[in-house]
C-alpha atoms as an extended CHARMM CRD file, in Angstrom:
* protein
*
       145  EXT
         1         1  UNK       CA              2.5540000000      -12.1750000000       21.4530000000  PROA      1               0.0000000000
         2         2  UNK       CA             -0.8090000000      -11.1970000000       20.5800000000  PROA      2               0.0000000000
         3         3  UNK       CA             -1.6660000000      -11.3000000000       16.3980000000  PROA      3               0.0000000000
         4         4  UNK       CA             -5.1930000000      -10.4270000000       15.1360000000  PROA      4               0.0000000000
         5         5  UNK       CA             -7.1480000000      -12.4530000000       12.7810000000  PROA      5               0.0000000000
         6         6  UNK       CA             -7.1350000000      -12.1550000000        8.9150000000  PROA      6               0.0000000000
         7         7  UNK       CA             -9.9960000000      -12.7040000000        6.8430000000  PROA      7               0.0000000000
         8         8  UNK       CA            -11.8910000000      -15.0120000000        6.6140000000  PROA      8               0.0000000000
         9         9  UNK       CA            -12.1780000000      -15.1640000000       10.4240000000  PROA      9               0.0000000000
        10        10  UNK       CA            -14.2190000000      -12.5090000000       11.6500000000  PROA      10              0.0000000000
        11        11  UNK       CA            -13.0890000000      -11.6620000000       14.9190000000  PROA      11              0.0000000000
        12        12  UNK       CA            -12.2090000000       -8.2650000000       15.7360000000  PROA      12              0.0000000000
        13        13  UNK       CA            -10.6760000000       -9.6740000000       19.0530000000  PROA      13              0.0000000000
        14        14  UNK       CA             -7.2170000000      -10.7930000000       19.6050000000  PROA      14              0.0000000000
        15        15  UNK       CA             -6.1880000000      -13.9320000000       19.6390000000  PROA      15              0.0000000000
        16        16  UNK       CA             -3.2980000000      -15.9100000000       21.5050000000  PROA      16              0.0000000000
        17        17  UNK       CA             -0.5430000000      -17.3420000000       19.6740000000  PROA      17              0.0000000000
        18        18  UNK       CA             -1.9440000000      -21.0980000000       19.5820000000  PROA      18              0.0000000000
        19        19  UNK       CA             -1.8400000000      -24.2730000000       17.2600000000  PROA      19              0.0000000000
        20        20  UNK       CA             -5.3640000000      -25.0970000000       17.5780000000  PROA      20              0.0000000000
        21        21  UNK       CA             -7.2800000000      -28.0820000000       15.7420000000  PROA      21              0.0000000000
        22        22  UNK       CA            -11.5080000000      -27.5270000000       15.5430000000  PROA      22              0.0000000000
        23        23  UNK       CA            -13.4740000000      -30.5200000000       14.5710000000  PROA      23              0.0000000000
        24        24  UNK       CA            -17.1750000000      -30.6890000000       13.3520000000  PROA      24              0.0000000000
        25        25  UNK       CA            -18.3650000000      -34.4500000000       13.8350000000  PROA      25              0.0000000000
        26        26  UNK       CA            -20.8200000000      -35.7080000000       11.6460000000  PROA      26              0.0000000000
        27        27  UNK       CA            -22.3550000000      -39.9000000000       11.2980000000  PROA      27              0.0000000000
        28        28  UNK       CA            -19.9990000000      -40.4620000000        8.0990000000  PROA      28              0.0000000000
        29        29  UNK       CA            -17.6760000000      -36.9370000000        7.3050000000  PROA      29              0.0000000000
        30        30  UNK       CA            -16.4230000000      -33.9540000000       10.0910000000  PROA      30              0.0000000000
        31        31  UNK       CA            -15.0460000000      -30.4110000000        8.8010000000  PROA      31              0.0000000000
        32        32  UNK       CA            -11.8920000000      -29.6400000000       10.1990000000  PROA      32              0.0000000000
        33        33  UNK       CA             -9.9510000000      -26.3260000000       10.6480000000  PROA      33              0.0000000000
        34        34  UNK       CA             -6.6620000000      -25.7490000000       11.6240000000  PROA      34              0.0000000000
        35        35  UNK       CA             -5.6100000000      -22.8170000000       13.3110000000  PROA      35              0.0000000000
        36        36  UNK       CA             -2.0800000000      -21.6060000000       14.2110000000  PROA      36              0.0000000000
        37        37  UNK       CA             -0.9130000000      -18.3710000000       16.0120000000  PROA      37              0.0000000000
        38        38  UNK       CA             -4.5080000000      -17.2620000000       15.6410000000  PROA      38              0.0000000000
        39        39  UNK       CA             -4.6470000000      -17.4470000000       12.0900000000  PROA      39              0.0000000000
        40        40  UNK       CA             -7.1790000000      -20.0990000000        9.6340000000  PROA      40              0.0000000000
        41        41  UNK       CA             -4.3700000000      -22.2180000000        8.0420000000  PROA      41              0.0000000000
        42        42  UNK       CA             -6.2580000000      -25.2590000000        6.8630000000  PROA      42              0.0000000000
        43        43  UNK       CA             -9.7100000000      -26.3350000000        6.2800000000  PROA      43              0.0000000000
        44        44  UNK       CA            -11.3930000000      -28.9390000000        4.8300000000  PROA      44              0.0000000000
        45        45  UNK       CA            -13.5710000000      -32.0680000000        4.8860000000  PROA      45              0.0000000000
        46        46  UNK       CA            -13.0090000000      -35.7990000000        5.2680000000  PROA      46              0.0000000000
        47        47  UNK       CA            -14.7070000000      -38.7790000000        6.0940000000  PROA      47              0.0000000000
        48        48  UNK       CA            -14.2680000000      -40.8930000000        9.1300000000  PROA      48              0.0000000000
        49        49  UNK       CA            -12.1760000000      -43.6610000000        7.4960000000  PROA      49              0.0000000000
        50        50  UNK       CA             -9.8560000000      -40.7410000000        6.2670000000  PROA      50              0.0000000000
        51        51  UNK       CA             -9.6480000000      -39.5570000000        9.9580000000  PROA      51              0.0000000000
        52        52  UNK       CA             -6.1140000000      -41.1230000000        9.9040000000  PROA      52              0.0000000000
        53        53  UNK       CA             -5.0460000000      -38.1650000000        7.2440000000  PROA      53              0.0000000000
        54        54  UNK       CA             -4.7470000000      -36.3450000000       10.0020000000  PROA      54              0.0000000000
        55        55  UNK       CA             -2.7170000000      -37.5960000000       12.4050000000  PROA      55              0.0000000000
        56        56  UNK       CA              0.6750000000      -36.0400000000       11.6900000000  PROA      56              0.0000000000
        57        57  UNK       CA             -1.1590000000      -32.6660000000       13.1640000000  PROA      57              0.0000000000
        58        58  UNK       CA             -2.1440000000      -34.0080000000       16.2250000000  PROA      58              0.0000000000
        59        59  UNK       CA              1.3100000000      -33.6070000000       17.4280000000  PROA      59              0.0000000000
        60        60  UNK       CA              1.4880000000      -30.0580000000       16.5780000000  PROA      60              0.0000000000
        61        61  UNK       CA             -2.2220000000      -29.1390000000       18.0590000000  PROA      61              0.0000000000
        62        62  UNK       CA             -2.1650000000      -27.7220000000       22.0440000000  PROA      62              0.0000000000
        63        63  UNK       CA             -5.9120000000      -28.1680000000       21.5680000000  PROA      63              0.0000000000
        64        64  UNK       CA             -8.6470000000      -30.3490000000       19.7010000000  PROA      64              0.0000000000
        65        65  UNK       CA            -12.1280000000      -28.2250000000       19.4710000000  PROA      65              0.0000000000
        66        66  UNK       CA            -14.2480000000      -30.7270000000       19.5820000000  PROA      66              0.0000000000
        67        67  UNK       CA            -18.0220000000      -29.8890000000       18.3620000000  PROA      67              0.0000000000
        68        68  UNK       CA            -20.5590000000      -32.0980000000       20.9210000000  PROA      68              0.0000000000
        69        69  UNK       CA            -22.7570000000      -32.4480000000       17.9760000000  PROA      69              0.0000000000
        70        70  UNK       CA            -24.0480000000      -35.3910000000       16.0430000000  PROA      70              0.0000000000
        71        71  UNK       CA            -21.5580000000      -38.4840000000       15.8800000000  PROA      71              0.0000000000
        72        72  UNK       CA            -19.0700000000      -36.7400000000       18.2590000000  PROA      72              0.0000000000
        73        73  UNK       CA            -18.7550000000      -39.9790000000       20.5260000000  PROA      73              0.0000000000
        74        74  UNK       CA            -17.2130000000      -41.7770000000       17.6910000000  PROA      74              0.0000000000
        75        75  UNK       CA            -15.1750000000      -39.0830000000       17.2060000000  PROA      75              0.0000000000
        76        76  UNK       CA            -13.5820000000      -39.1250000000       20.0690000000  PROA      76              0.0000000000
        77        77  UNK       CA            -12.7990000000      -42.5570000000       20.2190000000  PROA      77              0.0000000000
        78        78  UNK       CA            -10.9310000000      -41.9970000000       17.6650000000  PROA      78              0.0000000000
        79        79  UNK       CA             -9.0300000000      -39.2740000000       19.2310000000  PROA      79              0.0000000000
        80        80  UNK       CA             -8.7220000000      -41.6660000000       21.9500000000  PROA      80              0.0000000000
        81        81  UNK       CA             -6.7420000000      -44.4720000000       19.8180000000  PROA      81              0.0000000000
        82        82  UNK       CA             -4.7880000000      -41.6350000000       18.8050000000  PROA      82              0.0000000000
        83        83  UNK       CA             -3.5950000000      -40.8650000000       22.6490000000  PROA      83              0.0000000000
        84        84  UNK       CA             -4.3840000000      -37.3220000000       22.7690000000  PROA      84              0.0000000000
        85        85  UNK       CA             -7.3510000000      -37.1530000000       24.5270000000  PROA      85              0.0000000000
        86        86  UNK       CA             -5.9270000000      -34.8940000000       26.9230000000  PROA      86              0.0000000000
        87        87  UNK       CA             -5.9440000000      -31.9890000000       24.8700000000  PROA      87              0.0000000000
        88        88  UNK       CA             -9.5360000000      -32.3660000000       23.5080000000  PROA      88              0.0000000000
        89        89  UNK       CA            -11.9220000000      -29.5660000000       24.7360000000  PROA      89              0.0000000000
        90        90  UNK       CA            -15.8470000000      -30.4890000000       23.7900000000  PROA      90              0.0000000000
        91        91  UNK       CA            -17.8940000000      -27.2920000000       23.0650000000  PROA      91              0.0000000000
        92        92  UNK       CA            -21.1930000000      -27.2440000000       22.4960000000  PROA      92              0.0000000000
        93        93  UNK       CA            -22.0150000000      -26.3850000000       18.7110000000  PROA      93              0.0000000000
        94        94  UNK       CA            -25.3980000000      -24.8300000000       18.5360000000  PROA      94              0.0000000000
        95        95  UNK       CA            -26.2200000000      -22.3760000000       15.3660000000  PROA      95              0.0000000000
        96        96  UNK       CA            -22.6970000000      -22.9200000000       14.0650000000  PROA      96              0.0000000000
        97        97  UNK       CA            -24.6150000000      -25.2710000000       10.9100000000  PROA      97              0.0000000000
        98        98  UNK       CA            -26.9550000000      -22.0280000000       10.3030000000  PROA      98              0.0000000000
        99        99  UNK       CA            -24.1120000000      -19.8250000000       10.8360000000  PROA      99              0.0000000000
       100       100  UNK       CA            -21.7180000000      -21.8950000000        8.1470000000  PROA      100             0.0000000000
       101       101  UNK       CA            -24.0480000000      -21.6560000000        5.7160000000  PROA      101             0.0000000000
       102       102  UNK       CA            -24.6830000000      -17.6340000000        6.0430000000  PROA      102             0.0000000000
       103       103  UNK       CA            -20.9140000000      -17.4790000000        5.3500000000  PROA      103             0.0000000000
       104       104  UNK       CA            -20.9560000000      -20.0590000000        2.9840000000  PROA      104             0.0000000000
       105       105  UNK       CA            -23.1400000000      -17.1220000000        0.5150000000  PROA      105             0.0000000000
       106       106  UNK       CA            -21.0660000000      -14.2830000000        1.8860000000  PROA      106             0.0000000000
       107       107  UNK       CA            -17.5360000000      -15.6610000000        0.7760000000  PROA      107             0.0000000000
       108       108  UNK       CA            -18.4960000000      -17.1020000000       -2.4750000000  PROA      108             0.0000000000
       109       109  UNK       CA            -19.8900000000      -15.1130000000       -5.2120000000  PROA      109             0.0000000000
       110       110  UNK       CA            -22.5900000000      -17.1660000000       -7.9200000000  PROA      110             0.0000000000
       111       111  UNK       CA            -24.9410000000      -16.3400000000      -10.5160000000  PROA      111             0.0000000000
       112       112  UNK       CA            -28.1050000000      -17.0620000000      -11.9560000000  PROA      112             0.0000000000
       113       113  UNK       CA            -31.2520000000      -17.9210000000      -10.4680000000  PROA      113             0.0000000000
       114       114  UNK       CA            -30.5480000000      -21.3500000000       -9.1740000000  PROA      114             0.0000000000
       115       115  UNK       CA            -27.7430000000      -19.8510000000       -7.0230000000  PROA      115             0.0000000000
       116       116  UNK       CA            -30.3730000000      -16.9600000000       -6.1790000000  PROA      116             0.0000000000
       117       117  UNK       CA            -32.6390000000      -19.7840000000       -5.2100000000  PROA      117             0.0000000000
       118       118  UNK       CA            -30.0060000000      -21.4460000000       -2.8820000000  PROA      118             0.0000000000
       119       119  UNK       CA            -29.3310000000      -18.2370000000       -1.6450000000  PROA      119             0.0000000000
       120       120  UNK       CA            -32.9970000000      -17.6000000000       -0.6220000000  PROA      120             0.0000000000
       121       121  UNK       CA            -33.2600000000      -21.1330000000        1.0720000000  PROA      121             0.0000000000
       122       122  UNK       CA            -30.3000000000      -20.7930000000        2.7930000000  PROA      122             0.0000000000
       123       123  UNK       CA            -29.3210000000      -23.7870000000        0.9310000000  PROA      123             0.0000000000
       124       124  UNK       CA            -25.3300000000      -24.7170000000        0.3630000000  PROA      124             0.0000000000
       125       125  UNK       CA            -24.5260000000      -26.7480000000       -2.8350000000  PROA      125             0.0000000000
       126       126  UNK       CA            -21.8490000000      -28.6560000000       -0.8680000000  PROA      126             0.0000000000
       127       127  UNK       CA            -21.6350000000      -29.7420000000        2.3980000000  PROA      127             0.0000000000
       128       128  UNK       CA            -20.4120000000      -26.7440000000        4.8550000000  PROA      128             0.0000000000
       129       129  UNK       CA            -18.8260000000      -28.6530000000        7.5860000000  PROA      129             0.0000000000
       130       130  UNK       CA            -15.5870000000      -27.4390000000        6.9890000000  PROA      130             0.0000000000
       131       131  UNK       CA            -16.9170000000      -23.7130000000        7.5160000000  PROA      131             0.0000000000
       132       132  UNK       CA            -18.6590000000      -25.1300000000       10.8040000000  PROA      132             0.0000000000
       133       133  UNK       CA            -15.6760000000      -25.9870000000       12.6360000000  PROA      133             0.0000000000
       134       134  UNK       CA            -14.1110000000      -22.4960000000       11.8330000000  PROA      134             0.0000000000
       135       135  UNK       CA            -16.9370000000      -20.8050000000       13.6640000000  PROA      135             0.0000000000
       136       136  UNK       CA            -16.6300000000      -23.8680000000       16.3840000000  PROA      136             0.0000000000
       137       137  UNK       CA            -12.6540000000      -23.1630000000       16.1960000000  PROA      137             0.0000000000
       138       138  UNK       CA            -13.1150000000      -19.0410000000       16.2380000000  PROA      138             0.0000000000
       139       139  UNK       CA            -15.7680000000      -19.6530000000       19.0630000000  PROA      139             0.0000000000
       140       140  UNK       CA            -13.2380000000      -21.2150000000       21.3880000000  PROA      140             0.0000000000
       141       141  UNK       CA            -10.5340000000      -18.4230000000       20.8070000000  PROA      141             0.0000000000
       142       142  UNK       CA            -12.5080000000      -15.9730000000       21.4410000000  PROA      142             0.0000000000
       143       143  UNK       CA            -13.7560000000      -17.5600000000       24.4020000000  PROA      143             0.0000000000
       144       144  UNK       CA            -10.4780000000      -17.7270000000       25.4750000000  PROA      144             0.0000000000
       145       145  UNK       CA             -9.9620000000      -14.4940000000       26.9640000000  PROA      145             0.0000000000
């Protein structure tokens, strides 16, 4: 069964029903988003010594995203200690940062001429990795096809 994609994801392609896990690594935090039957259920951000938050959705995932990006060796060692390396894919990641943080502006709405400023400079007031591995995780399933 083929479902498409609500918002926020912004594919107009069709995605395959799939429980899908997308990881941004970073040196000391990595975005997550969980995806299932083609649809954004769960994102978020958490540092590596929270990594074990996690774990009861490994089971659940046919496939870890993972983003071959800054810290991603240590990531997945620790994917490794979990035992599922077998269903970790490693993408490459470039422009998803750049592309997180256009998003980042288009979904939230601010005022006043700090947020302007931000705006302008392309410059998040929180970290975005969370949004980063959605486009990593919305890469892959469109890739898919």
């Amino acid at each position: 069964m083929l479902i498409p994609f609500p918002y926020p994801c912004k594919l107009a392609r069709w995605a395959p029903d799939l429980h899908l896990i997308a990881l941004d690594p970073g040196r000391e935090k990595f975005g997550y988003a969980i995806f299932k039957d083609g649809k954004l259920e769960e994102r978020g951000i958490l540092t590596l010594s929270q990594f074990s938050s996690l774990s009861d959705k490994w089971g659940e995932a046919e496939k870890v995203v993972l983003g071959k990006g800054t810290g991603w060796k240590l990531l997945y060692q620790l994917l490794k200690e979990q035992g599922i390396e077998e269903k970790v894919v490693l993408k490459g990641e470039e422009g998803s940062t750049e592309e997180a943080k256009r998003r980042f502006f288009q979904e939230r709405q601010g005022k006043g001429i700090i947020w302007l400023l931000r705006k302008w400079l392309n410059l998040p007031d929180r970290p975005v990795d969370d949004i980063s591995a959605q486009i990593i995780g919305e890469n892959f399933l469109k890739n898919m096809e």
